[in-house]
Each structure stands twice: as structure tokens, then as C-alpha cells.
Backbone bond lengths (Angstrom), bond angles and torsions (degrees), N, CA, C in turn:
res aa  C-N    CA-C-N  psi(-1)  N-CA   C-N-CA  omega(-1)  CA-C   N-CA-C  phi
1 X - - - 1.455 - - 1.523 109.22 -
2 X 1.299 123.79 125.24 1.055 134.72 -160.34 2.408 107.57 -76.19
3 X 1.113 110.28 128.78 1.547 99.48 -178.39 1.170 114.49 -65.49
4 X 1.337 95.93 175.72 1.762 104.59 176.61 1.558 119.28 -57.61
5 X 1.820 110.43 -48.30 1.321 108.12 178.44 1.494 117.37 -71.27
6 X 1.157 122.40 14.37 1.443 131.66 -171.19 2.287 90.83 -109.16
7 X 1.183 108.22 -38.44 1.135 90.80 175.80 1.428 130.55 -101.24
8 X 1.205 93.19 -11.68 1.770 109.81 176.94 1.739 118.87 -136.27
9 X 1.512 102.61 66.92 1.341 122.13 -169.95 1.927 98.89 -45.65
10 X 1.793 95.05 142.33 1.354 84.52 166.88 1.415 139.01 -78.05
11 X 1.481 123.55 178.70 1.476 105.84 -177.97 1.157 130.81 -100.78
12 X 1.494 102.46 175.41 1.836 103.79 -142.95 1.453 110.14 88.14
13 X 1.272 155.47 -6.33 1.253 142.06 177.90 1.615 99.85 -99.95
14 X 1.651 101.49 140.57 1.639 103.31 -173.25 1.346 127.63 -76.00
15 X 1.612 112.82 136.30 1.063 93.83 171.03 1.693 169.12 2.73
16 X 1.283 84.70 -72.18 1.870 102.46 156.69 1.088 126.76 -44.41
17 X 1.579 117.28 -44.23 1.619 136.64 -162.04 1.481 85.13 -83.33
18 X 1.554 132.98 -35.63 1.393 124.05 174.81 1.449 128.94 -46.65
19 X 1.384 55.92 -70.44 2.164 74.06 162.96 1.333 132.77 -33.96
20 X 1.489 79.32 -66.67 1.718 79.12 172.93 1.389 134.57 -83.15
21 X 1.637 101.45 -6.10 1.959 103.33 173.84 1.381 84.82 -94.11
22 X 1.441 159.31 -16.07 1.523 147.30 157.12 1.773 88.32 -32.89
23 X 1.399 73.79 -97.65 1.815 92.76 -171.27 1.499 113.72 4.17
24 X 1.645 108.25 -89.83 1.280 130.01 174.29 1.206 113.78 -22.53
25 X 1.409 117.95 -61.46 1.723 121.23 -171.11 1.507 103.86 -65.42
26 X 1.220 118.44 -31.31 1.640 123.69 -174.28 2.067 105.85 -68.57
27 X 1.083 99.36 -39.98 1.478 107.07 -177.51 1.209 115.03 -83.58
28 X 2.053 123.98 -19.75 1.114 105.25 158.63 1.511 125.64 -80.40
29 X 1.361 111.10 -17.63 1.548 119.60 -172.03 1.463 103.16 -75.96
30 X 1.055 124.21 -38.77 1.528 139.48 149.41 1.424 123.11 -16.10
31 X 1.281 87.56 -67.42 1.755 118.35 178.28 1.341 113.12 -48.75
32 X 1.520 92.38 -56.81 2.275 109.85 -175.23 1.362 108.05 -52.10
33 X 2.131 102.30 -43.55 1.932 92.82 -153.28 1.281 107.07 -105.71
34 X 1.697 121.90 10.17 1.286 114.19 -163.78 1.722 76.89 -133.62
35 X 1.301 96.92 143.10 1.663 124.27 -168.01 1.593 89.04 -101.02
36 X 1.165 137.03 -49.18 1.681 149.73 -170.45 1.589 102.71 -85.85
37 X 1.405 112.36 25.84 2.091 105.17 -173.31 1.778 75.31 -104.99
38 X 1.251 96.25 145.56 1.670 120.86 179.70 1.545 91.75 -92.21
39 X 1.969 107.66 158.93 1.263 107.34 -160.77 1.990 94.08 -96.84
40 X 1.466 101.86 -10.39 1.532 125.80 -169.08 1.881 89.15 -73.45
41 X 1.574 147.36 -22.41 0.908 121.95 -173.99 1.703 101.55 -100.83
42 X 1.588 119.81 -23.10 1.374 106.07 154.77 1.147 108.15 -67.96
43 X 0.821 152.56 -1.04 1.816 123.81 -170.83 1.587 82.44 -101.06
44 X 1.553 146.97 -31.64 1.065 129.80 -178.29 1.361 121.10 -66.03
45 X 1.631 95.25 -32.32 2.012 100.00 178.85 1.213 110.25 -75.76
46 X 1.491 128.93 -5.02 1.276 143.91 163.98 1.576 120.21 -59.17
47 X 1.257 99.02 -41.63 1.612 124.82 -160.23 1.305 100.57 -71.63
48 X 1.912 108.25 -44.01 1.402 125.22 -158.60 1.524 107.19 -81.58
49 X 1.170 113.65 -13.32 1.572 126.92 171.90 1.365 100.46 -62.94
50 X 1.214 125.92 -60.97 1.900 130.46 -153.69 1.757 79.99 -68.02
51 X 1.598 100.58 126.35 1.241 124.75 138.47 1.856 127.57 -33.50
52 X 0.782 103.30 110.41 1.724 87.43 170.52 1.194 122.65 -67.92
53 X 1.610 128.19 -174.28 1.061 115.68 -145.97 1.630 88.51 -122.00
54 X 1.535 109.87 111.12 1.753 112.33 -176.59 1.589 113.86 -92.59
55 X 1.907 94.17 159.17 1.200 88.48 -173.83 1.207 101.94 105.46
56 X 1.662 134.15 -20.59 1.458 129.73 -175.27 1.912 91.77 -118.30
57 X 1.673 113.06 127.98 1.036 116.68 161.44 1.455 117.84 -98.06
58 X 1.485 118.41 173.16 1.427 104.70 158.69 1.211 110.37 -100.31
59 X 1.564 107.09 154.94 1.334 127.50 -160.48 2.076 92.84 -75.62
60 X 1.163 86.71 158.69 1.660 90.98 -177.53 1.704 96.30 -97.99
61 X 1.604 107.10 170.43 1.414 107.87 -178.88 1.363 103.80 -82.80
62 X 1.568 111.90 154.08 1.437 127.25 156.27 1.319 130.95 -17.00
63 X 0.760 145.64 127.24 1.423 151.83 173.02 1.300 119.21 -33.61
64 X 1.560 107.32 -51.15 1.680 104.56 -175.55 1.273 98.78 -88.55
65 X 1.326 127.94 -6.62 1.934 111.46 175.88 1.641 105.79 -90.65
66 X 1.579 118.03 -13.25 1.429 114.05 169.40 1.650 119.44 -73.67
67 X 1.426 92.20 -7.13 2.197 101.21 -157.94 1.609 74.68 -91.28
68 X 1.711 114.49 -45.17 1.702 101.13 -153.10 1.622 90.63 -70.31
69 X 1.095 117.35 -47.59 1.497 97.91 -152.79 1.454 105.14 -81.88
70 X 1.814 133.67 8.63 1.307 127.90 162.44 1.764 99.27 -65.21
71 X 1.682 105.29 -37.32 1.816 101.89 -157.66 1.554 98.04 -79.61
72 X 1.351 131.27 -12.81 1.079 136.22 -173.89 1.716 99.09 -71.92
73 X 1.329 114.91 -79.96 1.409 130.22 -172.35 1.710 106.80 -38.10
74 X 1.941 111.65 -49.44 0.980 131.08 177.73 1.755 109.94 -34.91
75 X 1.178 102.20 -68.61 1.491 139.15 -175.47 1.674 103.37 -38.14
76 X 1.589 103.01 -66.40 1.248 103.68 -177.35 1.184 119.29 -87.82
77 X 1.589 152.56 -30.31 1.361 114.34 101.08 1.420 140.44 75.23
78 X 1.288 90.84 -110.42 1.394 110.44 -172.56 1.570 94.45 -93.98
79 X 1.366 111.42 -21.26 1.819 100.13 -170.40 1.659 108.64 -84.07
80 X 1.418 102.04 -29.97 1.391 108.95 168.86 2.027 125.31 -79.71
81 X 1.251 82.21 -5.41 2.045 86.53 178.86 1.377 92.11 -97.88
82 X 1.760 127.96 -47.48 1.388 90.98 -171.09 1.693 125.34 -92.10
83 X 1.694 97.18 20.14 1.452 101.05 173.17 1.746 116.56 -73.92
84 X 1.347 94.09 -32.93 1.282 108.79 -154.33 2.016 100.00 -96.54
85 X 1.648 104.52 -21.93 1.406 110.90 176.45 1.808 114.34 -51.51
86 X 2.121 92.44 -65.85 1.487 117.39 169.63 1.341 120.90 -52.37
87 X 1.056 120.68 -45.35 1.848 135.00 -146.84 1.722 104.52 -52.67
88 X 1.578 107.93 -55.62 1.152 112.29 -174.57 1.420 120.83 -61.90
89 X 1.170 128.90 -34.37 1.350 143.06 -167.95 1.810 106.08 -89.88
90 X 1.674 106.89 20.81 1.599 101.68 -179.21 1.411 95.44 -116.35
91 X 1.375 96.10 169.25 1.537 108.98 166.12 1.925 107.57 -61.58
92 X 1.351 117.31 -12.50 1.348 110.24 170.67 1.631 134.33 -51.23
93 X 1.519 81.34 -50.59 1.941 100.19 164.79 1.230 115.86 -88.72
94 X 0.968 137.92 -5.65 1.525 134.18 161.10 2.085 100.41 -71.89
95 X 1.032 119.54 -55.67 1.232 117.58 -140.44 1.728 103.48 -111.72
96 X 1.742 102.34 33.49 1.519 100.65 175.26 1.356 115.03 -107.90
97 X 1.241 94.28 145.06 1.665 128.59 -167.80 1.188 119.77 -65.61
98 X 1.104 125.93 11.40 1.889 141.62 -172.09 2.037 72.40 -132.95
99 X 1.480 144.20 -51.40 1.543 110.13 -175.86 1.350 113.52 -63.97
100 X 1.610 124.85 -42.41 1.443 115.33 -174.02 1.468 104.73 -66.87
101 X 1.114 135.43 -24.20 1.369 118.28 167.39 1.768 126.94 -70.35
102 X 0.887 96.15 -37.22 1.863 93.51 165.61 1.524 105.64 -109.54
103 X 1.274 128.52 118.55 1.911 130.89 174.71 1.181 89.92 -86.74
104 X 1.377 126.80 -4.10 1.942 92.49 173.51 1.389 106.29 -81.95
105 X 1.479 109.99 -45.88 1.382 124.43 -165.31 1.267 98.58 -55.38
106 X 0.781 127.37 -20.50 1.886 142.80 -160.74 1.729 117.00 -71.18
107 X 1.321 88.57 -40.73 1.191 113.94 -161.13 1.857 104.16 -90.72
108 X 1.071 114.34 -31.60 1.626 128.98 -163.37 1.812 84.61 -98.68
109 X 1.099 129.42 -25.92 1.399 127.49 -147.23 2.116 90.72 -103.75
110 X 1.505 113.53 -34.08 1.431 123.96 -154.25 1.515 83.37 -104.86
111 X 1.249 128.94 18.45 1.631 103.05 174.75 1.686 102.23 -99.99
112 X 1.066 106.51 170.99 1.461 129.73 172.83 1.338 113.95 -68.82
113 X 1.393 138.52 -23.44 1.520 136.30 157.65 0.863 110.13 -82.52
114 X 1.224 155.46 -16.47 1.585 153.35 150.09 1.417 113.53 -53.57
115 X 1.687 113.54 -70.54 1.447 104.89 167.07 1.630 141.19 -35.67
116 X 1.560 89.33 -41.05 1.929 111.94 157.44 1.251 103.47 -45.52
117 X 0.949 128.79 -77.60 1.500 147.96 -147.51 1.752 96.00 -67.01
118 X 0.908 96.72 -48.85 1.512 95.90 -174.22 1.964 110.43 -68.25
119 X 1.336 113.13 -43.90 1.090 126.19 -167.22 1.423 108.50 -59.69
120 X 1.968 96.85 -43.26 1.694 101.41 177.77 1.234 126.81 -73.97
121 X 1.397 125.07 -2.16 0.973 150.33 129.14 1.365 125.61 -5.45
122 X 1.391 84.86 -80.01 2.115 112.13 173.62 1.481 105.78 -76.50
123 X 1.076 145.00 -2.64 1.088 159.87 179.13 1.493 107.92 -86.04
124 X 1.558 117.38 -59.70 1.352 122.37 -178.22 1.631 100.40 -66.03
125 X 1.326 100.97 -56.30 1.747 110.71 -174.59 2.217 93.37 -21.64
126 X 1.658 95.88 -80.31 1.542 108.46 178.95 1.340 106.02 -13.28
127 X 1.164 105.71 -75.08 1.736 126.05 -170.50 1.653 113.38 -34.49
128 X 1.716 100.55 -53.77 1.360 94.37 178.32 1.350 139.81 -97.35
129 X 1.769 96.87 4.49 1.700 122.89 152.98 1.671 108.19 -64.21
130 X 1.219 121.09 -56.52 1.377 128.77 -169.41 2.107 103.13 -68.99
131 X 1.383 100.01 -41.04 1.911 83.35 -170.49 1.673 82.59 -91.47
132 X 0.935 166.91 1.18 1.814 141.61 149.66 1.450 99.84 -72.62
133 X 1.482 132.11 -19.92 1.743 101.64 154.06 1.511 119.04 -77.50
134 X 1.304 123.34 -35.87 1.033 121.03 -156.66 1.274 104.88 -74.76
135 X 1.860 133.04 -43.04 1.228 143.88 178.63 1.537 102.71 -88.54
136 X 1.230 132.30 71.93 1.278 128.19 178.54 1.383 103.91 -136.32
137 X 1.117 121.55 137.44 1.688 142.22 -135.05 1.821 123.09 -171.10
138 X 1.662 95.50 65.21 1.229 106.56 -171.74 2.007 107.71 -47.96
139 X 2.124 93.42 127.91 1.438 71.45 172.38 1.471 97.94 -93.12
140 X 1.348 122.71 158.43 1.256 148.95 169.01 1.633 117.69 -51.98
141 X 1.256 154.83 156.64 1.433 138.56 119.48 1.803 120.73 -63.26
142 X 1.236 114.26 133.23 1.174 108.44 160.22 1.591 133.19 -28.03
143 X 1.135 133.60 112.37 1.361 119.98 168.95 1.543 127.82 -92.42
144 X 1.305 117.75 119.53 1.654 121.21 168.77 1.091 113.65 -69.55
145 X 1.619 114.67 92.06 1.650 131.80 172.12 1.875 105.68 -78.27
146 X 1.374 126.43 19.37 0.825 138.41 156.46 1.504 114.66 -58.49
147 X 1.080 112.77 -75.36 1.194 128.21 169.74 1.720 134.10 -55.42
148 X 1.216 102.68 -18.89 1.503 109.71 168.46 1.625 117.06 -68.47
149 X 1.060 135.96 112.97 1.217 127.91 -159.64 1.694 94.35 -69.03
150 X 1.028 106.02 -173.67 1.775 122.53 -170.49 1.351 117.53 -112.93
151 X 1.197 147.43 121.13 1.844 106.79 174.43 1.632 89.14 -127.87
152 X 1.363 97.95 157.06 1.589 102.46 -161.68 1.676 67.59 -130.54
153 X 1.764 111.41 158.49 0.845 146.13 147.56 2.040 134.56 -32.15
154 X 1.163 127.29 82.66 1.338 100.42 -156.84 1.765 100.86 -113.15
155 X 1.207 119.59 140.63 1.491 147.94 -160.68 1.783 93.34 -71.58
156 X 1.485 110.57 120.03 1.095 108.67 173.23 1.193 130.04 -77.57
């Protein structure tokens, strides 16, 4: 049976370390009262104990896979705001075949605050195609200028 300071760490200790001595104590108490607890989910609450290893970030993606997938998002976007800007105001939404089958739906669907609603919609879409170009801010990878050799100037 797991102790008290095992379940209610004192304070001042971080978060994480909570977490994971929660965890742990939960998977051994687990362990004791359930005859059917696998030994594979302690060894995971085990796992969740070890600290990771700080000080190591992950590296961000490449440059040209951040440009494609800005023009990607961009793309659809803008393809999805002005679908949804136009759409309502065509003979498309007037004359669909799921409204003549329900006239209530018809009616809630053919008003003029719906079309709003929908349009502003495509409106925001725009908005947030246009500020992810405008606020776009490749992050970089670190570079090891270690390795760049040096060249100094030498006196003929």
C-alpha cells in the first residue's frame, strides 16, 4: 500500500514529479487489488517516474517544410473562406435537395441570418489565412559555428 507522502507529495515539489509519483502509486495499488492488472502497465508507471533528460529540445522542422505547409494551410484557407463567403448567396443554397425534402429545415436554413452567419464564417476563415501569412516567423535550427572553419586574413 502505497504512503501518504507517495500520494500527496509535499509542497514545493514540481509538478511533473507529481505526476509521475501519482501515476506510480496508482499502478502499484492497482497491482496489489486487482489479480487481472498486467505487470506491462507497472513497468509503464515505472517508466513515468524517470525524469527526462533536460536541456534537450526538439529540433524544429526545416525551413522549406515550414514555407510548404504555411502555403498549404494558406491555400486552404482562403479556398475554404471564399467557399463558404459566396456559397450561400447562390442559386446552390437555394435549390438543395436535402431543403425540399424537409420545409422546416428550409425555412431556418433560407433566412438571411443564417446566410450571415455562414458567410461570417468565410470571412473569419479569410482572416486567418491572411494573419498566418502576415505573422509568419520561420523558426530556424540551431547552427554549430563550431565547425565552420574561420579564415583570418594573411599578410602577403
Amino acid at each position: 500500500m502505497p504512503t501518504q507522502s507517495e500520494l500527496f507529495p509535499p509542497e514545493g515539489s514540481q509538478t511533473s514529479e507529481v505526476i509521475a509519483a501519482s501515476s506510480a502509486a496508482v499502478a502499484r495499488v492497482r497491482a496489489a487489488t486487482s489479480p487481472g492488472y498486467s505487470d506491462a502497465s507497472a513497468a509503464m508507471a515505472h517508466n513515468a517516474t524517470q525524469r527526462p533528460q533536460s536541456g534537450k529540445r526538439a529540433m524544429p522542422a526545416p525551413l522549406w517544410l515550414q514555407r510548404i505547409s504555411l502555403a498549404v494551410l494558406v491555400t486552404f484557407c482562403i479556398y475554404i473562406g471564399l467557399l463558404l463567403l459566396c456559397l450561400p448567396w447562390t442559386r446552390f443554397w437555394d435549390q438543395n435537395p436535402l431543403l425540399l425534402a424537409y420545409p422546416p429545415l428550409a425555412r431556418v436554413w433560407l433566412q438571411g441570418a443564417t446566410r450571415g452567419v455562414v458567410s461570417g464564417l468565410g470571412l473569419l476563415d479569410l482572416w486567418i489565412g491572411c494573419a498566418e501569412v502576415l505573422h509568419f516567423t520561420p523558426r530556424r535550427r540551431p547552427q554549430n559555428f563550431a565547425k565552420i572553419p574561420i579564415r583570418t586574413m594573411q599578410k602577403p
